[in-house]
N, C-alpha and C positions, 0 to 999 in steps of 0.2 A: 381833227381827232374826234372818232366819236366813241363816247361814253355805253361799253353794255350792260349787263344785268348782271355780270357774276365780275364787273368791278365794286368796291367798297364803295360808296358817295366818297366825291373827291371835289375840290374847288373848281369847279370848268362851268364856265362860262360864255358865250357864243363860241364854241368848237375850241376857244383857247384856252389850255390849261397855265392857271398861276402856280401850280405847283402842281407834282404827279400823284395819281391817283396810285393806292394800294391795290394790288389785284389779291385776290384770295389766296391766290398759292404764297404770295411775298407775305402777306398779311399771316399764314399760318407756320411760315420760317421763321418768323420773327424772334431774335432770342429775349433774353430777360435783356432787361432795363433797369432804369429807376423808375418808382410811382411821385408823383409831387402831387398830392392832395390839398385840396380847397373846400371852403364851404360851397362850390356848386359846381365841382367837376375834378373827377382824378386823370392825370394826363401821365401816359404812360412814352417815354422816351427813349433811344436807344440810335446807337450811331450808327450813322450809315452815309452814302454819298448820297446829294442832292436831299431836294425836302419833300418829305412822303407825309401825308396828313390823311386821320381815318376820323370820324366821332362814330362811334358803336351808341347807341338807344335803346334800349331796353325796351319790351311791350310794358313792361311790369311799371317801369319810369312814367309813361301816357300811354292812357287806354287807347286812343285813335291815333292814325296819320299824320292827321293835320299838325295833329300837338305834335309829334313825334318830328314830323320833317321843319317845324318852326325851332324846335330844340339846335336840330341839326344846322338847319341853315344859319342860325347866328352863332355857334359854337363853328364852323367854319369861318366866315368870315372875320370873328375875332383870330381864332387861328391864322389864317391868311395873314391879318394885318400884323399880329404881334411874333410872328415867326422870319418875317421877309429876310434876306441875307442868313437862315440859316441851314443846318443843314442834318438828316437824319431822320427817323421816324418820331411821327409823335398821334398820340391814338389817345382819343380825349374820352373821358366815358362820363356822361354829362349825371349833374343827381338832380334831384327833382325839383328845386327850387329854382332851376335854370330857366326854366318857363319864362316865370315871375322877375325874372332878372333884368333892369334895365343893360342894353347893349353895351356901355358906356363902363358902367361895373363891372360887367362880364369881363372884358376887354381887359381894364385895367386890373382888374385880379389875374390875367393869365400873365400881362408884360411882369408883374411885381414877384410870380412863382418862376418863371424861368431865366 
């Protein structure tokens, strides 16, 4: 499976995806949800088949990339991990202290909101 440019970041990993990636069109259907708010990330949730995972990043959140795709990258893989067996959308929109956040924390604040 290969990953393009007008897919959302999605968990894929050598061509294999652990969960599906949101495409924009799906991502702009998406109806209302719940929000479940944390001190470092609002996670926006809504039922659907199978499990679709988005994290949105703000420029405003890191002024560069790097910051910006480290956000992203550990806000997926705690998703990944603390989502496994379930099912539906969930679209994480990280806050700035997410940085600074041990993995472990991160993590454990998302299994403890959902």
């Amino acid at each position: 499976h290969s990953v393009n440019h007008d897919l959302l970041w999605g968990a894929c990993h050598n061509n294999t995806c652990t969960v599906l990636c949101i495409h924009t069109q799906e991502f702009k259907g998406i109806g209302k949800g719940h929000v479940i708010t944390t001190p470092f990330f609002d996670l926006k949730v809504v039922q659907g088949e199978g499990l679709h995972i988005a994290c949105i990043v703000k420029t405003k959140l890191a002024d560069n990339a790097v910051k910006r795709n480290k956000i992203r990258r550990k806000m997926y893989r705690a998703l990944t991990k603390a989502l496994q067996g379930r099912h539906g959308f969930y679209i994480a929109y990280p806050k700035k202290q997410t940085l600074y956040t041990p993995f472990a924390i991160l993590s454990e604040a998302l299994i403890n909101s959902i």
